[in-house]
Structures are given as C-alpha cells and as structure tokens.
C-alpha positions in Angstrom: 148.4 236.9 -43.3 149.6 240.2 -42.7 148.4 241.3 -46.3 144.6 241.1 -44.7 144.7 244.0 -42.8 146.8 246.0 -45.4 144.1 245.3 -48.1 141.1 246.3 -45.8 142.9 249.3 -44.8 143.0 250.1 -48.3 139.2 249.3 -49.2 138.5 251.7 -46.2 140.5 254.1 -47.9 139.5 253.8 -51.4 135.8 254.0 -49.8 136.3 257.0 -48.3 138.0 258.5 -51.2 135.4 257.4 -53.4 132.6 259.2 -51.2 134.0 262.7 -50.7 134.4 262.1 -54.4 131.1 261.6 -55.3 130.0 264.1 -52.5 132.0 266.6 -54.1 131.1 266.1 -57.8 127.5 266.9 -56.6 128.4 269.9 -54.7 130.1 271.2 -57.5 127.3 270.6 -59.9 124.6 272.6 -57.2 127.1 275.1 -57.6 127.0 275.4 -61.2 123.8 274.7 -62.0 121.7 276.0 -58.9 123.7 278.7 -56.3 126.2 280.3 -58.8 124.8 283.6 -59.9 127.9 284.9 -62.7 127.8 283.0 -65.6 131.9 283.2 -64.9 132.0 281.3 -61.9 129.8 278.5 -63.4 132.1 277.8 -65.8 134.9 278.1 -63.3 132.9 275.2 -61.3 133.3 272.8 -64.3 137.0 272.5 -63.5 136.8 270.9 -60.0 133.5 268.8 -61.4 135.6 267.1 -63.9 138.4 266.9 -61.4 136.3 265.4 -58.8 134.6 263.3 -61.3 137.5 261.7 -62.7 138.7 260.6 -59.3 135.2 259.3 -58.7 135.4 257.5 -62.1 139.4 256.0 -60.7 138.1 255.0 -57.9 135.1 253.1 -59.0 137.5 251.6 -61.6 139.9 250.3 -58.8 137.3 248.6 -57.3 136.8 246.4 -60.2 140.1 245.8 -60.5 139.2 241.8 -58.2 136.1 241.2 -60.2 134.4 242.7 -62.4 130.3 243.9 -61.3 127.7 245.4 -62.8 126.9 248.4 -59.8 130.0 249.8 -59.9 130.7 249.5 -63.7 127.6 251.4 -63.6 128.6 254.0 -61.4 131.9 254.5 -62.9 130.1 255.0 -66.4 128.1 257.7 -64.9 131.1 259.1 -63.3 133.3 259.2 -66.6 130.0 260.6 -68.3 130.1 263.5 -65.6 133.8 264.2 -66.4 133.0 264.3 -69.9 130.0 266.6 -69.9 131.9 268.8 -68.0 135.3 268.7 -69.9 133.2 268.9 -72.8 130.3 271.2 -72.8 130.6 273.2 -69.2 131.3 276.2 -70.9 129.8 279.5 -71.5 126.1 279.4 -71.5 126.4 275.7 -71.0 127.4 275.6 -67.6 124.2 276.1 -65.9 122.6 273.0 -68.1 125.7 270.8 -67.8 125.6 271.6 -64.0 122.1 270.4 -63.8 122.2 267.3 -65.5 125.5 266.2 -64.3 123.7 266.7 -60.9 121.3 264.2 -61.7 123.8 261.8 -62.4 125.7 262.1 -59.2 122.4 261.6 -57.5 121.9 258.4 -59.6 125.7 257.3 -59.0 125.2 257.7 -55.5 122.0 255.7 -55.1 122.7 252.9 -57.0 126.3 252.7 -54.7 123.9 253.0 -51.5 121.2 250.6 -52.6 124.2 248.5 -54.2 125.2 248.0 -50.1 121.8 248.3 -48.6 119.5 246.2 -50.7 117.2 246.9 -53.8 114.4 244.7 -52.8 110.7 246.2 -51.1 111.1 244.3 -48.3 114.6 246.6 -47.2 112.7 249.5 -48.1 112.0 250.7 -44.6 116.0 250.7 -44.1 117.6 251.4 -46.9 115.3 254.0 -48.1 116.4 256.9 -45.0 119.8 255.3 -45.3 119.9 256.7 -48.9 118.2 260.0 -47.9 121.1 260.4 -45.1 123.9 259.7 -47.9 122.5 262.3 -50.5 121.5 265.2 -47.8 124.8 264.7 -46.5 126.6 265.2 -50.0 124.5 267.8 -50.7 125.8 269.8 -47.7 129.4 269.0 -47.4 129.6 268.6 -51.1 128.2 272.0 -51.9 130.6 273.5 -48.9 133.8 271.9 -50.4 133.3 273.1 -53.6 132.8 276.3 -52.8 136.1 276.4 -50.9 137.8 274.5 -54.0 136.5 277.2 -56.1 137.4 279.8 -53.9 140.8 278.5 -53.7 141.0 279.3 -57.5 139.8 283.3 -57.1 137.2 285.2 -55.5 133.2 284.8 -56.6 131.6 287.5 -58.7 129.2 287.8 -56.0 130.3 286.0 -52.6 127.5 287.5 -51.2 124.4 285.8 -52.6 126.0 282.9 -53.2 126.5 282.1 -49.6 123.4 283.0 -48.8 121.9 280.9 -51.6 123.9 278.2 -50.1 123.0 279.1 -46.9 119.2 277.8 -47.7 120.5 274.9 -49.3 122.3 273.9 -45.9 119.4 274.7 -43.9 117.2 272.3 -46.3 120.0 269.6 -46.2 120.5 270.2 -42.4 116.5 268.9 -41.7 116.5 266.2 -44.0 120.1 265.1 -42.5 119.0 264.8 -39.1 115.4 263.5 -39.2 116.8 260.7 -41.6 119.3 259.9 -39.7 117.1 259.8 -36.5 115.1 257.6 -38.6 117.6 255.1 -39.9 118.6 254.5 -36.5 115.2 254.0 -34.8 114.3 251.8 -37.4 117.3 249.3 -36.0 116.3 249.4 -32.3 114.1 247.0 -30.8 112.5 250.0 -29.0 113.3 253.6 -28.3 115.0 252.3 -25.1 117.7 251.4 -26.9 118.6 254.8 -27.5 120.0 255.1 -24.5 121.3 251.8 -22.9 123.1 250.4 -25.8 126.3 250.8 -27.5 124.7 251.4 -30.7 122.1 254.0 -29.7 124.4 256.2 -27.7 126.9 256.2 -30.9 123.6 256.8 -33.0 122.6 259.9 -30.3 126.2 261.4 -30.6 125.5 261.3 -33.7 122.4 263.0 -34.5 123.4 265.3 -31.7 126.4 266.5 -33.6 124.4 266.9 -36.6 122.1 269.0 -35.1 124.8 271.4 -33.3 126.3 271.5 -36.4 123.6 272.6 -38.5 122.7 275.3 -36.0 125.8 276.9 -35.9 126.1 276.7 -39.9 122.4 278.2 -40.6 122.7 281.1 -38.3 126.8 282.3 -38.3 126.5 281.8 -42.1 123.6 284.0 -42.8 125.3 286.7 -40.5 128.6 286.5 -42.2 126.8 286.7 -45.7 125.7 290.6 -45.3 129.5 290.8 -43.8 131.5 289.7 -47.3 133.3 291.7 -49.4 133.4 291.7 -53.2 136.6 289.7 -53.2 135.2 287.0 -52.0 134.8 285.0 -48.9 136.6 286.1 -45.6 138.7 284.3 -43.1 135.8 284.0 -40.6 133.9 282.4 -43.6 136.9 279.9 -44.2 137.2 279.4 -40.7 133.5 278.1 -40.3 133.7 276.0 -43.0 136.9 274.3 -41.7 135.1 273.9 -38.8 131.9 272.1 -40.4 133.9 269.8 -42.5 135.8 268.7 -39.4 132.8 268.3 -37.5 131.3 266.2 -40.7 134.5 263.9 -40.4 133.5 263.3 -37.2 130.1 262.2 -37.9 131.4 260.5 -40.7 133.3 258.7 -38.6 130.6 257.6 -35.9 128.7 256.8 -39.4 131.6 254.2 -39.4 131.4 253.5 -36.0 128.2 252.2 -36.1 128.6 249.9 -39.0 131.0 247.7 -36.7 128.6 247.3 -33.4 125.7 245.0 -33.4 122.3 246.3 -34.1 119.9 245.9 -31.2 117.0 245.6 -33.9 114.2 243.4 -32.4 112.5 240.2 -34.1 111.7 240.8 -38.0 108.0 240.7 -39.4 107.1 237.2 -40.8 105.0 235.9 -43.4 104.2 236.6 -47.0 103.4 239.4 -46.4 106.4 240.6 -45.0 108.8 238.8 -47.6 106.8 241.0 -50.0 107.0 244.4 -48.4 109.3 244.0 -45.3 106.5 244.4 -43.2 103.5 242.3 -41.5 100.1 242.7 -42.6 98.4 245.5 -41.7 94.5 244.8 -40.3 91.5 244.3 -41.6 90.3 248.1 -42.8 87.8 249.3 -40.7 88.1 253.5 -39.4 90.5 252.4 -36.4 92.5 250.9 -38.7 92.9 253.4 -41.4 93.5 256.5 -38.5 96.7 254.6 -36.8 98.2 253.3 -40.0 101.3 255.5 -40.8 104.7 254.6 -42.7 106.5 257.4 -43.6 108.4 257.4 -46.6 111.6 258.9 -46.2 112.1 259.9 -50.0 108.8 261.8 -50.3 108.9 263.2 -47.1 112.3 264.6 -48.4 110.8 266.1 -51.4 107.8 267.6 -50.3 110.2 269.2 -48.4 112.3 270.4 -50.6 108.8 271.7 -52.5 108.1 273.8 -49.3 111.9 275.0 -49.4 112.0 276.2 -52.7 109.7 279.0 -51.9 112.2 281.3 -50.5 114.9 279.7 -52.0 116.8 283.2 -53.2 115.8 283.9 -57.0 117.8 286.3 -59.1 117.0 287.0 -63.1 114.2 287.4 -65.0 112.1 285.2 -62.7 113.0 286.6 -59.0 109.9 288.2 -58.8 107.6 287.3 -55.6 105.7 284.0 -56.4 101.8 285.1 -55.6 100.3 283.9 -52.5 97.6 281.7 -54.0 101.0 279.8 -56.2 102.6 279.6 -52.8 99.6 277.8 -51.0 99.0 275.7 -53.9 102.9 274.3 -53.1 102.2 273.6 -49.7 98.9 272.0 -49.9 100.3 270.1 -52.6 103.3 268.8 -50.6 101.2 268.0 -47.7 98.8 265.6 -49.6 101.4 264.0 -51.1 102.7 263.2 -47.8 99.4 262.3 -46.8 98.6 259.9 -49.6 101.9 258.3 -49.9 102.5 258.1 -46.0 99.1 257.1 -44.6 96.7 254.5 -44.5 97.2 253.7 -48.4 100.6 253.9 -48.6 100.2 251.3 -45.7 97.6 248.6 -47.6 98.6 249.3 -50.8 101.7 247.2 -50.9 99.2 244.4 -50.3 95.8 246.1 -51.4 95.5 246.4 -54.9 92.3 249.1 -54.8 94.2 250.7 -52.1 97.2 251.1 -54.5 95.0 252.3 -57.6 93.4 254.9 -55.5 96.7 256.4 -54.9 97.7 256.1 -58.3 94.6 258.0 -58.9 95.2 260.4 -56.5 98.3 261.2 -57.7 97.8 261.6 -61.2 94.4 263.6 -60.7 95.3 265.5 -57.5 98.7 266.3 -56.2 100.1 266.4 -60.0 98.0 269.1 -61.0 98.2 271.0 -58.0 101.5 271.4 -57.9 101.9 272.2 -61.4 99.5 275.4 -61.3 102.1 276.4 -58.9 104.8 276.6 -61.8 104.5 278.5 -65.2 104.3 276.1 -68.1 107.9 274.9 -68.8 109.8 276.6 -71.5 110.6 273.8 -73.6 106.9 272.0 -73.5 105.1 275.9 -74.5 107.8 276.0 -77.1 106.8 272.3 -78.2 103.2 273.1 -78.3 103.7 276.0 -80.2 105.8 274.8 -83.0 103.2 271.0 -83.0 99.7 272.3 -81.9 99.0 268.2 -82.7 101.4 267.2 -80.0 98.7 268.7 -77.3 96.3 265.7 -77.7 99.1 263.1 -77.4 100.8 264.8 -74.0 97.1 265.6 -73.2 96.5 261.5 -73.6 99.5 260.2 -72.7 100.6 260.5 -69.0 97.7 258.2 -68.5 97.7 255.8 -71.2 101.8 255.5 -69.9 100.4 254.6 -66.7 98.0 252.0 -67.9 100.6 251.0 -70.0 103.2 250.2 -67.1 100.2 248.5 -65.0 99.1 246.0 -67.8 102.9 245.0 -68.5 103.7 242.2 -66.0 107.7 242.9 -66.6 107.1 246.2 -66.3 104.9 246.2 -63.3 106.6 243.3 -61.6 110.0 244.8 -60.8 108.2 248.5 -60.1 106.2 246.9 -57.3 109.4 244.9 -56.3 112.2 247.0 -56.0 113.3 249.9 -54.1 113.7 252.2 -56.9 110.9 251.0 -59.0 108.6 251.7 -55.9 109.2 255.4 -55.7 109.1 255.7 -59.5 106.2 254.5 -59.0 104.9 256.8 -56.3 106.6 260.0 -58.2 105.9 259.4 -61.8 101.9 259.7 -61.4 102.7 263.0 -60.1 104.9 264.1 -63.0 102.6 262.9 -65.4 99.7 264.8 -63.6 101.9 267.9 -63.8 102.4 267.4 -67.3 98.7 266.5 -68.3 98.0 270.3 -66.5 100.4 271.8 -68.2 99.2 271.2 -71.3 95.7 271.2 -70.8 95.7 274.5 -68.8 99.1 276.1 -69.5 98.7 279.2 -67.5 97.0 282.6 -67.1 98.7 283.8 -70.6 95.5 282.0 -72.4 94.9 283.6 -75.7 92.4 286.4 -76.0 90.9 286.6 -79.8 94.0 288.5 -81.3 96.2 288.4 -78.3 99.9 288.3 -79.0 101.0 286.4 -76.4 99.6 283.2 -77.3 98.8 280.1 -75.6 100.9 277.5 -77.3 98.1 274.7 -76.9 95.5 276.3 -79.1 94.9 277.0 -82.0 94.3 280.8 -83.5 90.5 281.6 -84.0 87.4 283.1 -82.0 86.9 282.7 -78.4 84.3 279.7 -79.0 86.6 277.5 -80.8 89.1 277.9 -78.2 86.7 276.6 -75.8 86.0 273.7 -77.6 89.7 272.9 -78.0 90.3 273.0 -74.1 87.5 270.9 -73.4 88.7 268.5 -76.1 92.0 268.3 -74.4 90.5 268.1 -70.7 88.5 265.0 -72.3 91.1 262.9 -73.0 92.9 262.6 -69.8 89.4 262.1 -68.1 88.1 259.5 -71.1 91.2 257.7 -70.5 91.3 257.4 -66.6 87.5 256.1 -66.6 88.4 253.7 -69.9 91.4 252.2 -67.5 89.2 251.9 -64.8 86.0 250.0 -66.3 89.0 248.0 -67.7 90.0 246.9 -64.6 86.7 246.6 -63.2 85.0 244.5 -65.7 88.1 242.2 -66.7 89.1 239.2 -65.3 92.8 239.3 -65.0 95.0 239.9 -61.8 97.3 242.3 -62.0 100.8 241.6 -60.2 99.0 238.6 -59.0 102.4 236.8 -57.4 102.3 239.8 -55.2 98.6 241.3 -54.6 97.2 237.5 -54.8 100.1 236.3 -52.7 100.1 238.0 -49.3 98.0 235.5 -46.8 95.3 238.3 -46.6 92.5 236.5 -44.7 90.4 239.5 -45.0 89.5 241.1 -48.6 90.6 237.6 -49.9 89.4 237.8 -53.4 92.4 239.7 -54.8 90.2 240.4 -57.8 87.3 241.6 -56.5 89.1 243.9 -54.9 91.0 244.7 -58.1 87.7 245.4 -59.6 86.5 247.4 -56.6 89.8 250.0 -57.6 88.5 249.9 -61.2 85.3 251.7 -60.4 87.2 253.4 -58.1 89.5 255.2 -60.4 86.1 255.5 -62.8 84.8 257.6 -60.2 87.7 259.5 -59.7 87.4 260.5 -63.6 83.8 261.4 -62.9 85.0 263.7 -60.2 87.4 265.3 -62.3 85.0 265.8 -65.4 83.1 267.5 -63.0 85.4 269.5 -61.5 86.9 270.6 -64.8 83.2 271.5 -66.3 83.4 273.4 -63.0 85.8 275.3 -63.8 85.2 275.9 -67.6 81.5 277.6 -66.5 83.4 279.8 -64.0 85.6 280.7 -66.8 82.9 281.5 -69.4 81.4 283.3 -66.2 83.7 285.6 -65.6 85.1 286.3 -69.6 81.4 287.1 -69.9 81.6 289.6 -67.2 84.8 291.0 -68.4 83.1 291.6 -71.7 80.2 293.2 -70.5 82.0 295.6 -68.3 84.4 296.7 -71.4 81.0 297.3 -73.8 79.7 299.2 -70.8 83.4 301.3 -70.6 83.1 301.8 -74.2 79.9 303.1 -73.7 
C-alpha cells in the first residue's frame, strides 16, 4: 500500500523533469537558431541542446518502462533525434540550421505529449487547442530564459547586448500569447464568467493569469532597460537576478498550473447532438446576416500565429537582411494576419465544420488570398530561386501543384477523413492552403528582381529572351493555378459524390439539408473565386505593361 504514493510521487517527478526538459531543449534551439548573433555562441548552444535533449529522451524512455505506447515512443524518437542532430551536426556554420530544425521537433514533441493528455479528436478542439498554445508559449519563455543562463554559466556572449534584447521581443511575444491562452483555457471550463470569482477553480485560474501578467511586465520593461546597461562580458548580476526571479515566479504558476488539475471544473452542461460529437460544439443557425455577424470561435493556434506575423516586424534583425522592411511589405503582413484571423475565426470557421461550401470558401480564401499576401511581404526564399534557376521546368509543376495537392487531399477519403477529424489534421488543414498560396506566389511572381532584357540579376522563373516572351511565360504560370482552382471547382459542382460524407452529411442540419447541393453550391463557389483571380491577375499584368511602357518612353525621351 504504501508503494502508491511513492510511485505517484515519482510520476510527478519524472513529469516535471520531463517538461523543463522539453522546455529547455526548445529554448536552447531559439537560441541557436533565432536570438544568437556570433556564430560562436551558436555552437556553444548545441551543448546544453543535446544535454537537455538526452534527459528529455531518458525521461520519455522511463516512462515506457510499465508499458510500452506509441505517443511517448514517439516523443522519445524525436527527442534522441534532437540529441543527435545536435551532437552531430551543431557545429560551425551548422548551428543556426540544426537550431532551427531541432526547434521544430521540440514543438512537435511537445504537442503530441499535450494532445497525448488532452485529446486529438475535433470535438476537444476548443480545449485542448489553447491548452497547447499555453504549453509551447510557456516553453518558449522560460525555455529560452534558462538556456541563456545555462549558456552563460559556460562564458560570457559575444554580444550580451542584442541578444537580450532579441530575447527581450521574444518574451514580450510569448508573454501575450501566455496570458490570453491561458485566460482562454480557463474560461472555456466555467459554466459562466461568474465562476471566475466564486469558485475554487476560477480564483486559482485568476491567481494565475494574474501572476503571468505581473510577471511579464516586469520581464518586458526591466529587461529592455538592463539590455543598453550590459557589458561585453556578458550578462550582469541585476540581469541574473531578474531571471532568478522569473523562473521562480514561473514555478509558481507552474504550480497553480498543477493546482488546478486536482479541483473540479465548474464547466457547465456540454453541447449535444451530431453535431457536437463531430465538432465539440452545437449547431450553429440557419445562415441568414444575424447569424453570420455573431458567429465567432476563435482559434487559439492562428490567433497565435498571426501574431507572431505581426511580431516579427520589429523582431531585431542583424546581417545582410537588417535593413528596414518597406512600409507597403509591412502593411501587406498585417492585413494579411488580420484576414486570416477573420476567415479562420468567423462566421466560416464557425459553419464550416458542418458546412461543406462554407469550408471550400475558406479553403479558397486561403489559397487565393491570405497565401499570397503574405508571401509579397517576404523575398522569394533562397532555396526555391535557387531551385528555379538551376530547373526553369520545375516552375509549372510548383506553379500547378499547391492546388492540385489540395484537390488531391479533398478527393482522398483517408486523407481527408482524419484531417477533418483530428486536432492536428484540422489546423494543417487551415495552415497548409496558406503555405501553398505562398508558394504558388512565389513562384509565379518571385519579386521586384524580374528580369529586364539583359539584366543580370535574373528572375529564376523565366526563361532568358525579349521582354514579350517573358510576358507570355508569367501568364502561362499565373494560368495554371487559376485553370486548376476553376477545374476543382466545376468538379465539385457538377459531380455527384459527397465529400467527407460521415461528417458534412452527418450533422442533423435541418436547414441546408441536401449536403450535396450545398457541396455543389462551394464548387461554383471556388470557380468564381478563380474567375476573380484571373481577373485580378490580368489586372495586374496591364498595370505592368502600363508602367514598363512608360519607363521606356521616358528613357527614349532621356536619350533624346
């Protein structure tokens, strides 16, 4: 009997350990790959990253040790791979790209552990989503702050300086997505905002958030004042002293974190009906415009990013690319992050769960829209120019193929099954039109370095020749994406096959009951939205040819 306690102890413990762990291994890999500025210290960084990620990798391991499963196998694998990219290749030049991806990992590792506890299925969405948010802003920040006191603890930074401030932003990025997550997790278990303050679970949950938010204040503004304070050797004692400070404090809402797992949830009476064993939620009203205006459901995970877009705009540069970002490339950011917010969190990211025209429209908005505004934001990535300069014939497949990938997915019932299912199928799902969007810009219009007949610095999607054929060779690769996104469209709107039909067929809608006319409805939907597009990009190719004509008259009349 009195082995119980003992062992629970010790699965607290191992817990705990586990999660600085993992907390650590991606602060240590923001530090090499994102807020280090010497090339020295990021190679420095990969010794506490394999350190940390071996101990994750133990840990996990132990936990096996009763029985073995498939999430933490999983996370241990990514935990040993961690440890062995950077034991391996975390040096020199390396360090940066090692740091980058092994951040990636540690975000997987730590959502699949979170998901593993909260639930992977649609219908836990709504709390296991901010829950996750919570987990990884909180990593991020006390993470990134003990692993710059591990690697201080090892020798002073190159430059102390702008690596605090760099981390500084980071903070103040993970401070706002900390709190309003956590806010949001814990609303989302009371029965009504009441319960903030006359229950046990709320007041815990208020402490909580409270602390966070004293904390982060006092972090974002003594930081940035000690910053322009630091010597070359390195971080001070007032420095060390605030950060001892901030990691207590994050013990202590750690614990409350803890606290709160052990006292009942005052959550009020859970949505019924197909619906709701669908998406976790009951279904929404009939459309009509009063509907549409009050339907809202924030999605914690995009709300994160698009705010991490807006945050990366003064995010402190150094290098070849610190210059200022132009005003018109900042604005396309913002406006970008807002309508994703606005077409993922409104009225179709309500109804399209159940709506299937609802849910190809913002599909299409994604891909056509938010994608490519973003991406003129952000030069052509290195790698793709140098793609499409080596294989010219690679331009019509990436031109093509963001769209036939997402036709692809939505006409592949085991593909499109678990993505509408699932927690993180669903936010692939949201995120991967706007990728592909970004990508289908990027190569169709890859940036204001366009080559001029016998212009060195040449466009990597077209081919060498007068100004003429280049024209045609943009259009032809503006074609495809639009041919493609009408063809998928009249596809859906002329056949006779229900997509997903166990889930858009199987919600008790009373209203828009013909789940394939309504499927159909969203294929000349997304045909319209190509229409649009060609349009707009004709649009743009006369402006163009407008103003190249200008330029050219006003050079013969210089030459004059």
């Amino acid at each position: 009997m009195s082995t119980i306690p003992v062992l629970a102890v010790l699965h607290v413990l191992l817990g705990v350990i586990e999660d600085l762990a993992a907390a650590g291994a991606l602060g240590a890999s923001l530090l090499a790959g994102l807020l280090l500025v010497a090339p020295a210290d990021r190679a420095r960084a990969m010794t506490p990253l394999a350190v940390l990620g071996g101990v994750w990798t133990l840990t996990q391991l132990l936990a096996l040790a009763p029985a073995p499963r498939l999430l933490p196998a999983l996370v241990a694998a990514l935990a040993a791979l961690i440890t062995l990219l950077a034991v391996g290749l975390g040096t020199g030049a390396r360090a940066r790209t090692v740091g980058r991806l092994t951040g990636v990992l540690a975000v997987l590792g730590i959502s699949i552990r979170v998901l593993g506890d909260q639930g992977f299925l649609l219908a836990q969405a709504g709390q296991a989503v901010p829950v996750l948010v919570h987990v990884l802003a909180m990593s991020v920040w006390a993470g990134g702050l003990g692993a710059i006191l591990l690697l201080r603890a090892r020798g002073p930074l190159t430059d102390s300086s702008s690596v605090i401030v760099r981390f500084s932003h980071l903070a103040l990025l993970a401070w706002c997505v900390l709190a309003l997550s956590g806010l949001w997790a814990l609303l989302t278990r009371l029965g009504s905002p009441i319960d903030l303050v006359t229950t046990a679970f709320g007041l815990v949950g208020l402490a909580k958030i409270m602390l966070l938010l004293a904390l982060g204040v006092l972090g974002a503004l003594q930081r940035r004042r000690l910053a322009v304070r630091t010597g070359a050797d390195g971080p001070g004692r007032p420095f060390l002293r605030l950060a001892g400070i901030e990691l207590v404090l994050m013990a202590a809402a750690v614990v409350l974190g803890a606290l709160l797992a052990l006292l009942p949830v005052p959550g009020g009476a859970a949505a019924t009906g197909p619906a709701a064993d669908l998406t976790g939620h009951a279904l929404p009203p009939a459309p009509s415009a009063a509907s549409l205006l009050a339907s809202w459901r924030p999605d914690a995970l995009v709300i994160a990013l698009a705010l991490t877009l807006v945050w990366a705009l003064r995010f402190p540069r150094t290098g070849p690319r610190a210059a200022p970002r132009a005003r018109s490339a900042e604005l396309r950011v913002v406006v970008g992050a807002v309508l994703l917010v606005l077409v993922v969190c409104g009225p179709l990211g309500v109804y399209g769960p159940v709506l299937s025209s609802a849910h190809l429209l913002q599909q299409g908005l994604l891909l056509v829209l938010v994608g490519p505004l973003l991406a003129g934001a952000v030069p052509t990535p290195g790698g793709l120019s140098r793609l499409l300069h080596r294989d010219p014939w690679t331009a019509p497949l990436l031109a093509l193929g963001p769209t036939g990938l997402l036709a692809l997915v939505h006409a592949t019932p085991w593909l499109l099954g678990p993505a509408l299912a699932t927690i993180p199928g669903h936010e692939l799902l949201l995120l991967a039109p706007v990728v592909l969007g970004a990508l289908t810009w990027w190569t169709v219009e890859p940036g204001a370095d366009a080559r001029r007949d016998g212009d060195s610095g040449a466009d990597p999607t077209l081919p060498a020749g007068p100004s003429a054929r280049l024209r045609v060779w943009r259009t032809v690769l503006a074609a495809l994406p639009v041919a493609g996104l009408a063809a998928s469209g009249l596809a859906l709107a002329l056949g006779s096959t229900l997509l997903a039909s166990d889930r858009f067929g199987a919600t008790g809608r009373t209203w828009r009951a013909d789940a394939l006319a309504d499927q159909q409805t969203g294929g000349w939907i997304l045909v319209g939205l190509a229409v649009l597009a060609g349009i707009a990009l004709v649009g743009i190719a006369l402006a163009g040819r407008a103003i190249a004509s200008r330029t050219t008259r006003r050079g013969a009349r210089a030459r004059e």
